[in-house]
C-alpha positions as CSV (number, residue, x, y, z in Angstrom):
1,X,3.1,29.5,63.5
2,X,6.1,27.4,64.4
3,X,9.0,27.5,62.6
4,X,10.1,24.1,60.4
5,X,13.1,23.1,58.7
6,X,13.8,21.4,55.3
7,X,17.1,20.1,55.6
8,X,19.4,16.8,54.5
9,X,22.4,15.7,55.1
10,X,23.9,12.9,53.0
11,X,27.5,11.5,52.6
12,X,27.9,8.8,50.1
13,X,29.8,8.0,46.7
14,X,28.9,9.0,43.2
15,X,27.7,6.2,41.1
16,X,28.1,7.3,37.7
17,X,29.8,10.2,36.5
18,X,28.5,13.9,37.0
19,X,26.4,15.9,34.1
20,X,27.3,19.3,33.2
21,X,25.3,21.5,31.7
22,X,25.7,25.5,30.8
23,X,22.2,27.2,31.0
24,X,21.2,29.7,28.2
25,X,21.4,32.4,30.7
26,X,25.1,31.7,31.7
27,X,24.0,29.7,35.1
28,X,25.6,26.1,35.4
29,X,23.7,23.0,36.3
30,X,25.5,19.7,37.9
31,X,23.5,16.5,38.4
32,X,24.7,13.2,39.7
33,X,23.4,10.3,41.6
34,X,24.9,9.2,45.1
35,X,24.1,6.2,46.6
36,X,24.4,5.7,50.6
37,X,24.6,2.4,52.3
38,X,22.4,1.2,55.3
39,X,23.6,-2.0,57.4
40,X,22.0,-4.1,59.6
41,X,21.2,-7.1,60.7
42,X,18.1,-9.1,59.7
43,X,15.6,-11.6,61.8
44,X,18.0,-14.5,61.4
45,X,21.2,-12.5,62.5
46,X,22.7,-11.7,59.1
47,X,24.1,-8.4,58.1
48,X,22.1,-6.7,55.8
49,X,23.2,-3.9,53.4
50,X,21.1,-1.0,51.6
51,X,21.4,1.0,49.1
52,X,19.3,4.0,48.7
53,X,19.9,6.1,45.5
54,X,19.7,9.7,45.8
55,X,19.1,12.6,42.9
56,X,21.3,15.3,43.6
57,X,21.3,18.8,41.7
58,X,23.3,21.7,42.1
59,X,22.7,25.1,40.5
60,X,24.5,27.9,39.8
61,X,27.3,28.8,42.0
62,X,27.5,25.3,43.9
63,X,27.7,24.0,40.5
64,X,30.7,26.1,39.5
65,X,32.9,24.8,42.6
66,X,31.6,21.7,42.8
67,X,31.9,20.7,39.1
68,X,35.6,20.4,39.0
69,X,35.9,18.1,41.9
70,X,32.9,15.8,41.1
71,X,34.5,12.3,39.8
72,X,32.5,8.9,39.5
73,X,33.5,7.3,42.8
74,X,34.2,10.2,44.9
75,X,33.2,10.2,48.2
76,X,31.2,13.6,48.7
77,X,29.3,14.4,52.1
78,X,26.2,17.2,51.5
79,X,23.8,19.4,52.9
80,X,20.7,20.5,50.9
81,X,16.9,20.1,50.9
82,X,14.8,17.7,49.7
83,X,12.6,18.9,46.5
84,X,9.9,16.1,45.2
85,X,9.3,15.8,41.6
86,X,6.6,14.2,39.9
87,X,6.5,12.7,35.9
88,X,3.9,12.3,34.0
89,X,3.3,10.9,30.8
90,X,1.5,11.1,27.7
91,X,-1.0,8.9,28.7
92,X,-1.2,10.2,32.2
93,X,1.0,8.4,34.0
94,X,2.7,9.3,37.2
């Protein structure tokens, strides 16, 4: 079987400003949104910019270092994975 890779790089600002949480176990958990911007230009010549918002977690260790650093507005540049989640509701909802 060949060999794939699940990888992401992202550099962007943080939009709002970091939760922290301590886990019952001890472990930490840090979760904040980054947006990165797309330009370009559209059918008519105009310049065109995109925001994509992006979930990003860290566990653990990352957490620790990362925690103290992590401001609304700071410019951050990352390498992870990409994990989908689903919700569902009461109701059965997605």
């Amino acid at each position: 079987m060949e060999k794939t890779v699940n990888k992401v790089e992202l550099d962007g600002f943080i939009g709002i400003a970091p939760e922290i949480k301590t886990l019952t176990n001890g472990g930490k958990l840090v979760r904040f949104r980054l947006a990165t911007n797309e330009d370009y230009k559209g059918k008519n010549g105009e310049w065109i910019k995109n925001t994509t918002w992006h979930t990003i977690v860290m566990w653990n260790k990352v957490a620790e270092k990362a925690e103290d650093a992590l401001k609304k507005g700071t410019r951050v540049s990352l390498e992870g994975k990409l994990v989908n989640r689903q919700y569902e509701d009461k109701q059965g909802n997605k």
